[in-house]
C-alpha positions, 0 to 999 in steps of 0.5 A, a space after each residue: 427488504 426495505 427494513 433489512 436496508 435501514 440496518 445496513 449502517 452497521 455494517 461499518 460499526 460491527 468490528 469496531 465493538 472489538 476495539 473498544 472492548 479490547 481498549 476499555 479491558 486493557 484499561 480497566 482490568 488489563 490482567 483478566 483481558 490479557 489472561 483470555 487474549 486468545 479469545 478476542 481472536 474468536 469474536 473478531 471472526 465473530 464480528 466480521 462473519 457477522 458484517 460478511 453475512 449482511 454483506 452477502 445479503 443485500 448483495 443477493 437483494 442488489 443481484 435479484 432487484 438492481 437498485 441503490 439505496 441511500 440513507 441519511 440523517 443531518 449532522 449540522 445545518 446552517 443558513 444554506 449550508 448543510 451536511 447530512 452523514 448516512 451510509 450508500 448501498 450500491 453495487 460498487 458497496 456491496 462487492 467492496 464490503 464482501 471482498 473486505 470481509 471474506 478476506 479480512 476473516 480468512 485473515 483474522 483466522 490466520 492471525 490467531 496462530 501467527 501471532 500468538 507468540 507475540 506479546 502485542 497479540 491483543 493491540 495487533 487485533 484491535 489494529 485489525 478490526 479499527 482497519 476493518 472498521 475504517 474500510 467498511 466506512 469508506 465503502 459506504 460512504 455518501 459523501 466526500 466529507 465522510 469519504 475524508 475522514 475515513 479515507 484518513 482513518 484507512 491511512 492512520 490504520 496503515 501507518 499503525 499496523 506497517 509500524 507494528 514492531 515499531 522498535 525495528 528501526 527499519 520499521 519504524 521508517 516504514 510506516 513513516 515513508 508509508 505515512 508522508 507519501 501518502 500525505 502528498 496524496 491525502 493533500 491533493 484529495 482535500 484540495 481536488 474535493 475543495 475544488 469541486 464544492 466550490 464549483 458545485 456547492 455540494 458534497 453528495 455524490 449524485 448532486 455532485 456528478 450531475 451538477 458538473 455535468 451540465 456545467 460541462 455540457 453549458 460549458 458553463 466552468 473552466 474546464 482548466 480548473 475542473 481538470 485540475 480538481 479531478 487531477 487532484 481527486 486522482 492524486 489522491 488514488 495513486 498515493 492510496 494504490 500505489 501508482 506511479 510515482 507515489 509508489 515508493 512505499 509499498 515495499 517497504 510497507 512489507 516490514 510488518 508482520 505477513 498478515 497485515 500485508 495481506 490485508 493491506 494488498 488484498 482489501 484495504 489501503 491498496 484496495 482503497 485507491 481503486 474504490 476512489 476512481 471507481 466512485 468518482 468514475 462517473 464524475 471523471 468520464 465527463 472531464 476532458 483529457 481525466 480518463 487519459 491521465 488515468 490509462 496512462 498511470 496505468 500503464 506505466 505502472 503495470 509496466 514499472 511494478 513488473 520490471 521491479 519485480 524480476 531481481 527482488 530477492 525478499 519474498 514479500 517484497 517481490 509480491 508488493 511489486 506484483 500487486 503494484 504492477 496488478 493494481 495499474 492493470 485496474 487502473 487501465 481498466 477504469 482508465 479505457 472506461 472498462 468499469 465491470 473488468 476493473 472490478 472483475 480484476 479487483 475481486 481475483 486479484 485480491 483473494 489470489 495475493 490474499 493466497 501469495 501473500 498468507 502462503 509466504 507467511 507460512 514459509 517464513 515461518 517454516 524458515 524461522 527456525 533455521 535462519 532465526 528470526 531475522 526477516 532479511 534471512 527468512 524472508 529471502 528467496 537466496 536462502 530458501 529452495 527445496 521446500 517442496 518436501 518440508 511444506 507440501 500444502 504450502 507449496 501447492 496452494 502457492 503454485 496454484 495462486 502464482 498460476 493464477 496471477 499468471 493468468 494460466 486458465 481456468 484459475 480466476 486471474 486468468 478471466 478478468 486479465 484477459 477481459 481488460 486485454 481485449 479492451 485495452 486493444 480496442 481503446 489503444 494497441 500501444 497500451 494493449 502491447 504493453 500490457 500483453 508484454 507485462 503479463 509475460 514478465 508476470 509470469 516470469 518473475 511469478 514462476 521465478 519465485 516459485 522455483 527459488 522457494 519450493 525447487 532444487 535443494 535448501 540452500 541456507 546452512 543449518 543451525 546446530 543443536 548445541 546452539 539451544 543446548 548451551 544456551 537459551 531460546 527466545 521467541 518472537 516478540 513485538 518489543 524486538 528481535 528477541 521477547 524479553 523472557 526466554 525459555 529455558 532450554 530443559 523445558 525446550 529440549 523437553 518438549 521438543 516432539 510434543 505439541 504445545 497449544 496454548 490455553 485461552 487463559 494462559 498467563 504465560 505470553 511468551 511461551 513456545 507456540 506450536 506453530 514455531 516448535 522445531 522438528 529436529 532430526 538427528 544423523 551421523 557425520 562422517 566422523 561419527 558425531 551426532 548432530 540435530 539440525 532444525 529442518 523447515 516444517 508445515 504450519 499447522 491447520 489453524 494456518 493451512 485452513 485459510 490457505 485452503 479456502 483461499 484456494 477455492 476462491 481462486 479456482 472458483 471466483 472467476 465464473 462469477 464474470 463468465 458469461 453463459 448464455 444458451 438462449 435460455 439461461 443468461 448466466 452472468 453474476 457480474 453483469 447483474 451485479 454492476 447493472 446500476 453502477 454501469 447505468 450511472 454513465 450511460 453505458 450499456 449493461 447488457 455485457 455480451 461476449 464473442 466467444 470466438 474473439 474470446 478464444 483467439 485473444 485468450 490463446 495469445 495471452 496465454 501463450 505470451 504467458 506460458 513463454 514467460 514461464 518457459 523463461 523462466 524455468 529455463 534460468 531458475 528451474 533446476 533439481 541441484 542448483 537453482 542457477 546451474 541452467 545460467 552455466 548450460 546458457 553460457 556455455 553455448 554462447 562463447 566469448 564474443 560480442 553476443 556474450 557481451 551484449 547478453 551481459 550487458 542486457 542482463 546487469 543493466 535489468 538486474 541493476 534497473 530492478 535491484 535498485 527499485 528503478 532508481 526511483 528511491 535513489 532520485 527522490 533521496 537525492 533531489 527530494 530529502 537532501 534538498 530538502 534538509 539542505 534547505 532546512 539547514 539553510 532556514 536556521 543559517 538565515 535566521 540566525 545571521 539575518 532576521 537575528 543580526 539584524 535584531 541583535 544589531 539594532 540592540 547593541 547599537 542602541 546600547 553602545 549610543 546611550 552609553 555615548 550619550 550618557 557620558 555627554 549629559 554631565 549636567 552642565 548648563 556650560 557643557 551643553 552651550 559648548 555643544 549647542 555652539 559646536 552644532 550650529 558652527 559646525 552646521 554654518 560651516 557646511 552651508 558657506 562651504 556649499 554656498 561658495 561652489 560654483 554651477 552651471 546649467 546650459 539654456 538657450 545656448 549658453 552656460 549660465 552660473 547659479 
């Protein structure tokens, strides 16, 4: 067991092989890379299945002999300085790397078909598995040195992949508001690590943690300073999470393509945040006022990210909001020091927005062909409705990953939501009220979605068939909005009821996929012409594959924290699983339930959720129109102060969520135009004073030695002239001053000088 254990270090470096082989192919012989592109998808999947298998491994091994192990080699010594890289298997490792690697395959998977219109098919992978690389480094971290450079790489990987089409304006300013916010955390986690090895002349988390301990115990450091480094250690984790007030990134992050979204919302970037917290836990939990700072970010971010999300009409970034206010339900959780419930939420929260987030790729996609390839048309729910009958297994797969988010039982939110309810009421009813509050707005907006995407009819005009036939058709590319080949339309209108796969040494990069071919439909209109409209049409198995397995871990993967115990089976993956990670601040690990206290709280969180359901189906749910049920309310509430009171309610949550809060508004306003002004005040300043004055002495030196030159004639008369001048002049001033008179006033009289 022990020789499985020494290997271990490669789980961080498998996908990391798939980099590099793409990046010396492209260099050294780019077209033969290039002509077996689709098959650097199959040995992604390979490398990562891989690194999950070993994942699971040591997992059961953790599971079966609850122990850490460390392992680690020196990389420079020097006098007492020494720092040694190395890899730590712990519990908190092992889930992060099983949850990194089952939903970075499913993925992958759903990548190959996704992008393969797309001409960066090959770098879009390479992106993907150095992300992989970088998080799976990240876990396994032993230090804060290594925790550094590749809490860095996460973020570099991020920047790379929300800036994939990097010559859409708008997303080349995504990735770079993604890349500056995260800066300000980045900065505060350097300085809060700096802070606490210059407190404890380590960097090893273990030394780390007990080190400070006993400082605190023998009061021994100001706690002033120490807060403050864990403050900053902190900062760190609400830029990489997305917590408030470091949020602002997130939605915009939702430009690049849907299967990096995915990635970034179920287990990377956002997902590295709260891995942070989770292994500095030990060090936080001693540190006064640390843990409230944390439950109180929480909150307000659970709180915050929901009311965003209720008017969002962009699919994508409806979800980004939902995984905000999501992530401040773990953030509370680590908050209250419920540490087995973070982790518990972590794991059903990732592979149910895993499920959201492909499932939306999948009706953009469908959308596509209707719309064009526009993301502020296919992306937005106003467009869509009726979808129900074009995307069948989409829409159930979604239905069943909103219900889970909305905590509806027995799906897998539902277990690890209700468990951080029921502590929440134990640690502070004011938080415990807001977070029984946000589950019903969850609920709400998460139906809402729902019913704008799959309810009523299909509210966006459809595109006409003479459209292709008298021109030509593009497909998607990385480049742009259009590839810069297009396809000619015989071929297309050829083709059109025939499936296209592409080979594996296809040289054509640009051609048709299947899974962006249009079903056309021709009928009669009234005046007997015939027209062929494109229609939504189901993506296919390559696609609904990973939706597939997704679902089974969204119906499954909450049994892992149920707890059964009859006496003689103690049935309590969890439980086992986190047991050392519980032991490491002193906390009990025997996890017991009350399953009477379980039922009556599950019942009222539940109802708080069906009620928002209830809402919501009032206002959105609809056969025709996903908005005539508003018309039905209205018409029982007549002109009068109820009415202007509703409509006053209404505007001002539509406004608050439409506009992001205000959030965006006030850090333009106060933060970017500041800070331009500013830098337009620094040139102004330059040029007029550090240059004036310059500039000045220059050209006073210059206009005084032409006066002097024109004095120097050489002429022994002339300067006897001027010597006599000066010193006439210098006699006349001290007899002027000689003949005035002063007086001084001592001993009662004025005296003359």
């Amino acid at each position: 067991m022990e020789h499985t254990y020494q290997y271990a270090g490669i789980i961080s470096f498998l996908p990391l092989t798939v980099t590099m082989l793409i990046g010396f192919g492209l260099l050294l012989i780019p077209t033969a890379t290039k002509n077996i592109r689709r098959m650097w998808a199959f040995i992604s999947v390979l490398m990562l299945s891989i690194t999950m298998v070993f994942s699971v491994n040591l997992s059961i091994q953790q599971i079966n002999g609850s122990f850490i192990y460390q392992y680690l080699w020196s990389w420079t010594i020097n006098n007492d300085f020494s720092l040694e890289f190395g890899y730590l298997i712990d519990p908190l490792t092992s889930i992060m790397s099983i949850l990194i690697t089952t939903a970075g395959i499913m993925v992958l998977i759903y990548s190959d078909n996704y992008m393969s219109h797309d001409q960066g098919y090959l770098r879009f992978f390479a992106y993907m598995s150095f992300s992989n690389t970088s998080m799976l480094g990240l876990v396994t971290s032993s230090n804060l040195i290594q925790i550094y450079i590749f809490w860095e790489l996460v973020g570099m990987c991020s920047y790379l992949l929300i800036g994939f089409w990097f010559t859409r304006p708008i997303a080349a300013s995504a990735c770079q508001k993604a890349f500056v916010t995260n800066r300000v955390g980045d900065f505060g986690l350097l300085l809060g690590i700096l802070g606490f090895y210059w407190i404890t002349g380590s960097l090893e988390f273990r030394d780390l943690f007990e080190i400070v301990k006993n400082l605190i115990h023998n009061n021994e450091v100001n706690s002033l300073f120490d807060t403050m480094c864990a403050s900053l250690l902190f900062v760190g984790a609400i830029a990489k999470s997305a917590q408030f007030p470091l949020h602002v990134w997130l939605p915009d992050a939702m430009e690049g393509p849907t299967p990096i979204s995915a990635l970034i919302h179920a287990a990377t970037m956002v997902a590295a945040g709260i891995f942070l917290v989770a292994r500095f836990l030990p060090l936080f939990i001693v540190i006064p006022y640390i843990m409230n700072f944390l439950s109180l970010i929480g909150v307000i971010t659970v709180l915050l990210g929901a009311t965003l999300a209720l008017a969002q009409g962009d699919i994508k970034k409806s979800l980004a909001y939902s995984t905000m206010s999501q992530l401040g339900y773990i953030m509370l959780a680590l908050g209250i020091g419920s540490y087995r419930a973070a982790l518990f939420h972590l794991i059903t929260h990732a592979y149910s927005k895993a499920l959201l987030f492909l499932g939306s790729g999948s009706i953009i996609h469908s959308m596509e062909p209707i719309v064009g390839y526009s993301p502020d048309k296919s992306q937005n729910m106003v467009l869509m409705g009726g979808l129900t009958r074009y995307v069948p297994i989409t829409r159930i797969t979604f239905l069943l990953g909103t219900l889970s988010l909305c905590g509806i039982p027995p799906l897998a939110c539902f277990w690890s939501k209700d468990e951080i309810l029921n502590d929440s009421w134990l640690y502070s009813p004011i938080f415990a009220i807001i977070a029984c509050f946000t589950t019903g707005l969850t609920a709400f907006y998460m139906l809402r979605m729902y019913l704008l995407t799959f309810d009523g009819h299909l509210r966006v005009h459809f595109q006409n068939y003479s459209s292709i036939k008298n021109g030509s058709f593009y497909s998607i590319s990385l480049w742009g909005k259009e590839a810069p080949k297009a396809v000619n339309r015989n071929s297309l209108l050829s083709t059109i009821n025939n499936k296209v796969s592409v080979s594996l040494s296809s040289k054509d990069t640009y051609k048709i996929h299947n899974n962006v071919r249009n079903r056309m439909r021709r009928f009669s209109t009234y005046c007997g012409k015939k027209y062929t409209y494109m229609y939504p049409h189901e993506s296919d198995n390559t696609t609904l594959f990973p939706l597939l397995i997704l679902v089974l871990f969204t119906l499954f993967i909450g049994s892992i924290g149920i707890h059964f115990d009859q006496g003689i089976v103690d049935f309590d993956i969890l439980s086992k699983w986190l047991t050392p990670s519980t032991n490491l601040f002193h906390r009990n690990s025997n996890y017991s339930v009350d399953w009477y206290e379980f039922l009556k709280n599950a019942i009222f969180s539940v109802s708080i959720s069906f009620f928002g359901l209830l809402i919501a189906y009032i206002l959105y749910g609809s056969v025709y129109s996903s908005f005539r049920n508003l018309d039905l309310i209205n018409s029982f509430l007549k002109k009068g102060p109820k009415r202007i009171i509703l409509d006053k309610i209404k505007n001002l949550i539509y406004n608050w969520s439409y506009n992001r809060g205000y959030i965006d508004i006030f850090y333009t306003k106060v933060l970017t135009i500041s800070v331009r002004g500013l830098a337009k005040l620094i040139p102004l300043f330059n040029r007029r004073i550090i240059d004036g004055i310059t500039n000045g002495l220059g050209v006073a030196s210059f206009f005084i030695g032409e006066s002097i030159k024109y004095m120097g004639g050489g002429r022994i008369s002339s300067y006897l002239f001027l010597y006599f001048s000066y010193v006439s002049i210098f006699l006349l001033i001290i007899l002027f001053f000689s003949n005035r008179s002063f007086l001084i006033y001592r001993n009662g009289r004025f005296h003359r000088l």
